[in-house]
C-alpha positions as CSV (number, residue, x, y, z in Angstrom):
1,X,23.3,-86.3,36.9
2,X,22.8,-83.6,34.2
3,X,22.8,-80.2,34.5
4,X,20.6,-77.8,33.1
5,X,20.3,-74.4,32.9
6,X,20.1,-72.5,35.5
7,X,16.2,-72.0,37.1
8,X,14.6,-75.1,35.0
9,X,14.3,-77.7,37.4
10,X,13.6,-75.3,40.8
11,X,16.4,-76.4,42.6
12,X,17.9,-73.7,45.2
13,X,21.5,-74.7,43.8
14,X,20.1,-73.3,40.5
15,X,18.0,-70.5,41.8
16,X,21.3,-68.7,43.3
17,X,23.2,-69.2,40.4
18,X,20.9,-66.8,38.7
19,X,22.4,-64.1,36.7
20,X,20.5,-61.6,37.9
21,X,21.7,-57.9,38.4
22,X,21.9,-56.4,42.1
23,X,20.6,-53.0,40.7
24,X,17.3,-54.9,38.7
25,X,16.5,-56.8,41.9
26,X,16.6,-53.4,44.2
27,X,13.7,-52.0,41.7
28,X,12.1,-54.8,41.4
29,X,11.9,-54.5,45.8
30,X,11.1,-50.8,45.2
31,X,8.0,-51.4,43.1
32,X,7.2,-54.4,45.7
33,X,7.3,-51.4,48.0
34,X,5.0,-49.1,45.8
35,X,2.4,-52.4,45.1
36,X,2.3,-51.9,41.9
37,X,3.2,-54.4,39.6
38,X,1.9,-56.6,36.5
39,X,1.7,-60.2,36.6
40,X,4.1,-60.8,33.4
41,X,6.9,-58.5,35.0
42,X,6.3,-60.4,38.5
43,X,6.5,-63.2,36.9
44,X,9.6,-62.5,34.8
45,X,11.7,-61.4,38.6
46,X,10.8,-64.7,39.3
47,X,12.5,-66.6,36.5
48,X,15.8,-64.5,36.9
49,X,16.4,-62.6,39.9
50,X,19.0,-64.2,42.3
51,X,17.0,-65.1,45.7
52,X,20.0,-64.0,48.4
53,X,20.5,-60.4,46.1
54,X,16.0,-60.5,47.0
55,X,16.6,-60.6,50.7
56,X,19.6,-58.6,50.7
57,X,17.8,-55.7,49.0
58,X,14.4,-56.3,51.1
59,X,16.4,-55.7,54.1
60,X,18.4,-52.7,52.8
61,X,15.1,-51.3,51.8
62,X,12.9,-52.1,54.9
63,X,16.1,-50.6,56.9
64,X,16.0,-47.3,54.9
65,X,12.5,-47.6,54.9
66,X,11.9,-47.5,58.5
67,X,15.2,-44.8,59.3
68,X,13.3,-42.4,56.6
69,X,10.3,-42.5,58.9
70,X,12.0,-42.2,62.0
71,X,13.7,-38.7,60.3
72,X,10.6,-37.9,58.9
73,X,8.8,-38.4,62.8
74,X,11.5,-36.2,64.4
75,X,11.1,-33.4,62.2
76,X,7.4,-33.3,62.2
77,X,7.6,-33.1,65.9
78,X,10.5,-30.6,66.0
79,X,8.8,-28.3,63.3
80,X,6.0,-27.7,66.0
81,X,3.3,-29.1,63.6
82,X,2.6,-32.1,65.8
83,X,1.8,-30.1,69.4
C-alpha cells in the first residue's frame, strides 16, 4: 500500500491528517455563518481544512450563536421595548 499525500485519494484517514489551522477553520465557519463565500475559497476549505477542527468550531459557533440570542432576548424584554 502507498501512501500519498494527505487529501489525494479522499480517504477519512487522510482527510484528518490535514494540516489545517484551528483559527482558519473557525473563519471559515464564521463566513459559513454570514453566507457569503466564493466558490474558489469554498473550494480551497475543502482541500485543507481538518474535518473534526469543522465540527468542533460549528458547534462552538452554533453554541455562541444561539447563547448571544438568548442575551440579546432578555435584554430586549428587560429594556421594556418588547411590552
Amino acid at each position: 500500500m502507498s501512501r500519498s499525500k494527505p487529501g489525494t485519494d479522499g480517504s477519512l484517514r487522510d482527510a484528518v491528517a490535514r494540516k489545517g489551522s484551528f483559527v482558519g477553520t473557525l473563519k471559515a465557519v464564521a463566513w459559513s455563518f454570514f453566507g457569503v463565500r466564493k466558490s474558489k475559497d469554498h473550494a480551497d476549505d475543502l482541500a485543507r481544512l481538518n474535518p473534526v477542527h469543522l465540527i468542533v468550531a460549528g458547534l462552538l459557533a452554533g453554541v455562541g450563536f444561539v447563547v448571544a440570542l438568548v442575551f440579546l432576548v432578555r435584554w430586549v424584554v428587560r429594556s421594556g421595548v418588547a411590552a
